[in-house]
C-alpha positions as CSV (number, residue, x, y, z in Angstrom):
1,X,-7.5,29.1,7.3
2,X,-6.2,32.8,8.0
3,X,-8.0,35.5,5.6
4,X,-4.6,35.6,3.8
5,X,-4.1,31.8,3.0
6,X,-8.2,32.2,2.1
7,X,-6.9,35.1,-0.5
8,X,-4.1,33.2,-1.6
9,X,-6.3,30.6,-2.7
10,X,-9.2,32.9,-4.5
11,X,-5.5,34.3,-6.4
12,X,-4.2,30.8,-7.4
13,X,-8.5,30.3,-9.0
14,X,-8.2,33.7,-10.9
15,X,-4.4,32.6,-12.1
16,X,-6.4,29.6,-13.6
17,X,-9.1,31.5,-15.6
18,X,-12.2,31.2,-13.5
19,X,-14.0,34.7,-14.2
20,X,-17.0,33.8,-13.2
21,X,-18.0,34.9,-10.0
22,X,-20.4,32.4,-8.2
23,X,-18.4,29.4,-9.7
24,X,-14.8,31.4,-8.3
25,X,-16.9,31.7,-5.0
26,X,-18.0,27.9,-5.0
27,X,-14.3,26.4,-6.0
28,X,-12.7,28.8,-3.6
29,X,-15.1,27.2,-0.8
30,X,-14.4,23.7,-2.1
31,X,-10.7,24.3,-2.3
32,X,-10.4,25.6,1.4
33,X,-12.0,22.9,2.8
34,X,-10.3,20.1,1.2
35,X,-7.1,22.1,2.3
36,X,-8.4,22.2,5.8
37,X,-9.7,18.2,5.6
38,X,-6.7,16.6,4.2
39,X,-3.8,19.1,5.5
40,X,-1.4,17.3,8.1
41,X,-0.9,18.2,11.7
42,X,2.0,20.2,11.4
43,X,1.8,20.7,7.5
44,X,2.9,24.0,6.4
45,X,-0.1,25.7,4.5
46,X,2.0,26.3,1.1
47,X,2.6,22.5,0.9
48,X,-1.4,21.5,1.9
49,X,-2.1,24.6,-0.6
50,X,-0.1,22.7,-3.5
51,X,-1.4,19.6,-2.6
52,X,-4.6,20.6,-3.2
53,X,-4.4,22.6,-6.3
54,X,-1.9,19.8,-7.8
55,X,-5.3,17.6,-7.8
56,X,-7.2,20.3,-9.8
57,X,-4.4,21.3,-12.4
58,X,-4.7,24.7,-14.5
59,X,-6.3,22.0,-17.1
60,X,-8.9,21.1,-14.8
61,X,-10.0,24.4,-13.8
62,X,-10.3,25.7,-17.3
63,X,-12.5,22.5,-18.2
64,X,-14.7,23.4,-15.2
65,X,-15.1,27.1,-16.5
66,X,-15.8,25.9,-20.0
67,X,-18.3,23.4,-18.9
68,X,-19.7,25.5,-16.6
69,X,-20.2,28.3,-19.3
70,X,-21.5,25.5,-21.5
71,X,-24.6,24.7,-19.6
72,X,-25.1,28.5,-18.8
73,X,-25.2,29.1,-22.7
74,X,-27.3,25.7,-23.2
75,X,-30.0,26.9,-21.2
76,X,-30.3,29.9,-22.1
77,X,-30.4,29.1,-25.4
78,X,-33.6,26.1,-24.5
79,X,-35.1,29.3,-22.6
80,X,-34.9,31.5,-26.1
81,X,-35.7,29.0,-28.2
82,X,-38.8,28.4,-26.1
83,X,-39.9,32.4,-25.8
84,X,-39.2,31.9,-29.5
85,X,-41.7,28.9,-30.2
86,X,-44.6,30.4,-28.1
87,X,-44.1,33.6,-29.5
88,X,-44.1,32.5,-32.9
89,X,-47.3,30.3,-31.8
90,X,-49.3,33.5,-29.6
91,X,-48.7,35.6,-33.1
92,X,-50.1,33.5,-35.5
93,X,-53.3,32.5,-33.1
94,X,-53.7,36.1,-32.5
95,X,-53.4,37.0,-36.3
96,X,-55.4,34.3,-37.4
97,X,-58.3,35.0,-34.6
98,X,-58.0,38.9,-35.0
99,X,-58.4,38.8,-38.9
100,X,-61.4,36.5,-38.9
101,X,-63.4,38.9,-35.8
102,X,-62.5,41.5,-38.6
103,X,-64.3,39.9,-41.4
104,X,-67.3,39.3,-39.1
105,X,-67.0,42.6,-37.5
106,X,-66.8,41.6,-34.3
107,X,-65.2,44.0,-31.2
108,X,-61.4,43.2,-30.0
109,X,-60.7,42.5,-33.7
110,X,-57.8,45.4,-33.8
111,X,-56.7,44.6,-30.5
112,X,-55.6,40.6,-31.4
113,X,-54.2,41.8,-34.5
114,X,-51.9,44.7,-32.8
115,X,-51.1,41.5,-30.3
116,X,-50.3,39.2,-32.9
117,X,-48.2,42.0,-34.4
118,X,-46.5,42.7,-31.7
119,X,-45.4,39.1,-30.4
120,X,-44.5,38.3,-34.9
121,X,-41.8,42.0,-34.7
122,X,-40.4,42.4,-31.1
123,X,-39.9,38.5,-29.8
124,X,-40.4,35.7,-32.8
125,X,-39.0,37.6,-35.7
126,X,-35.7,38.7,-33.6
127,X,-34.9,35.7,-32.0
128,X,-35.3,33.5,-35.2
129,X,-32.4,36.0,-36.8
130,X,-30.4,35.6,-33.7
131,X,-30.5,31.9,-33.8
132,X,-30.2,31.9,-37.3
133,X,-27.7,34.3,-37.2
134,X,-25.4,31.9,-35.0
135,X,-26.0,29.3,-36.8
136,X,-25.1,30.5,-40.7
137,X,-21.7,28.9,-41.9
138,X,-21.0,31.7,-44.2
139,X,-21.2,35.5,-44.4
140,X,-23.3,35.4,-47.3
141,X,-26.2,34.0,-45.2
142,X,-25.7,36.1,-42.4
143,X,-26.0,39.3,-44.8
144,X,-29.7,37.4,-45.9
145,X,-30.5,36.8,-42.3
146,X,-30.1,40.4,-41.3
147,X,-31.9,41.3,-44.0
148,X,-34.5,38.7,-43.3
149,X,-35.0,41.2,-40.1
150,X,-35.1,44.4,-41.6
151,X,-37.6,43.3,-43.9
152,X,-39.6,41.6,-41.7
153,X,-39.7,44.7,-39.5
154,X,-40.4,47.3,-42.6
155,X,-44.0,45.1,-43.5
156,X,-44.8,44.7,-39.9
157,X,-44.4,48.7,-39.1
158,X,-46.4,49.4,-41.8
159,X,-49.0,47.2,-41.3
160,X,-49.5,48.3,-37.6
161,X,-49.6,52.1,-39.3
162,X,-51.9,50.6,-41.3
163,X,-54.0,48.9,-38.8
164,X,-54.0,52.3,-36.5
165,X,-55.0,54.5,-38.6
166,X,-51.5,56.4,-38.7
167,X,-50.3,59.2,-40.8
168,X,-48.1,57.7,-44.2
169,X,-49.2,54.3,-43.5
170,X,-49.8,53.8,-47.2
171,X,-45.8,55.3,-47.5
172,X,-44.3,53.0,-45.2
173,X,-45.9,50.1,-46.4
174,X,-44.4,51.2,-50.3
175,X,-41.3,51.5,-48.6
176,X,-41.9,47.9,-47.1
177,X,-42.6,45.8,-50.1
178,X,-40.0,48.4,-52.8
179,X,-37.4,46.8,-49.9
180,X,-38.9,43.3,-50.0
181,X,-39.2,43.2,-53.9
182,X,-36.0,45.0,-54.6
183,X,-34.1,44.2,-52.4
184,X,-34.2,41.2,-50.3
185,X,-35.9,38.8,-52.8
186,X,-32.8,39.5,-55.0
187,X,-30.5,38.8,-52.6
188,X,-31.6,35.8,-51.4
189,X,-32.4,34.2,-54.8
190,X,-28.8,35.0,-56.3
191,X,-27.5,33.9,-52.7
192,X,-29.5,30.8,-52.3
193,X,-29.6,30.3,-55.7
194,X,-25.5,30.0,-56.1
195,X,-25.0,27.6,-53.8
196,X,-25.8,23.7,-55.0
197,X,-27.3,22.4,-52.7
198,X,-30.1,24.8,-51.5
199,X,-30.6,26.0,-55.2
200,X,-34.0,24.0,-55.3
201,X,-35.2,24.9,-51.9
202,X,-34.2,28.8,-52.9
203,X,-36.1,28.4,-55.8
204,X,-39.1,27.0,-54.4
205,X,-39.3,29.5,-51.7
206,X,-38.6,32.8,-53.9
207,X,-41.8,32.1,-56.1
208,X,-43.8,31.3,-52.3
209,X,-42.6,34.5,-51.2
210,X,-42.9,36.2,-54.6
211,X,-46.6,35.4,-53.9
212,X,-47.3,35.6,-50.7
213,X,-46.2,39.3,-51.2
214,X,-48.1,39.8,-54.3
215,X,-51.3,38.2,-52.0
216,X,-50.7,41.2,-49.1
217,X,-50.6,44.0,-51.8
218,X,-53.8,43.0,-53.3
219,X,-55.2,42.6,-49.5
220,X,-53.6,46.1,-48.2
């Protein structure tokens, strides 16, 4: 095929709504050489050309695309939700390790904890709002999820200022638990609590949390 029957055939793939590039490249490549393999001697390229594109369809080019886009998406969702798991898994070890070196005094106790700090507020906490995020069916839970983050990132900041040694430590960590008590615990009871059928789980887990935070002021 000449370089302009080639271009004709990458126009007819964009006309169809293939936008991504090394799919375009890979159905332009399979297009031209089913032109070239089934054209007739003689054959005029416009009629081989509409042959061969009649065969695809705009339908079948936009269901390539879309599952195409689908598997990209898939997978990089399986990869996230992975980083996700081991995160969430390299955090806790490293919290549950670093705070028991600290009890006994033992060296590397502030460096697991700052780890297991670090993999809980920049990969596990994050990626669980994302997912969760995407997930909600409601805006109502997508206001608690991003709220779930902001808290979650206002007690870990703190207790890393904490753990460090750094200037208004004791301030942030105020600030962490006035926004955790005031603020999100509110909002997700009355949320939870207003819808039917996760009214028992919301309570349940308000009165956990309500504790679990009273349990870290006591230990700050």
């Amino acid at each position: 095929l000449t370089e302009e029957e080639v271009n004709q055939v990458d126009s007819a793939i964009r006309k169809y709504g293939v936008f991504l590039p090394e799919l375009r490249e890979n159905l332009l490549d399979h297009c031209c050489c089913l032109i070239e393999e089934h054209r007739q001697p003689g054959e005029p390229f416009e009629q081989a050309f509409k042959r061969i594109m009649n065969l695809f369809g705009e339908e079948g080019f936009r269901n390539i695309q879309d599952e195409t886009t689908f598997l990209i998406t898939h997978k990089h969702r399986e990869t996230m939700k992975k980083v996700m798991y081991a995160s969430g898994l390299l955090a806790v070890i490293s919290l549950v390790t670093g705070s028991v070196f600290k009890l006994q005094h033992w060296p590397g106790a502030n460096v697991l904890i700052l780890s297991g700090f670090a993999f809980l507020g920049l990969f596990f906490v994050p990626l669980w709002t994302v997912f969760r995020f995407r997930e909600a069916s409601g805006a109502n839970q997508k206001v608690v999820h991003i709220m779930t983050l902001i808290t979650a990132l206002l007690l870990i900041v703190p207790g890393l200022a904490k753990l460090l040694h750094w200037p208004y430590a004791n301030m942030l960590m105020a600030v962490g638990f006035g926004v955790f008590f005031l603020l999100f615990l509110p909002l997700y009871f009355i949320i939870g609590f207003r819808n039917p059928v996760t009214r028992q789980h919301t309570i349940s887990q308000s009165i956990l949390l309500s504790c679990c935070g009273a349990m870290m002021i006591l230990l700050t």
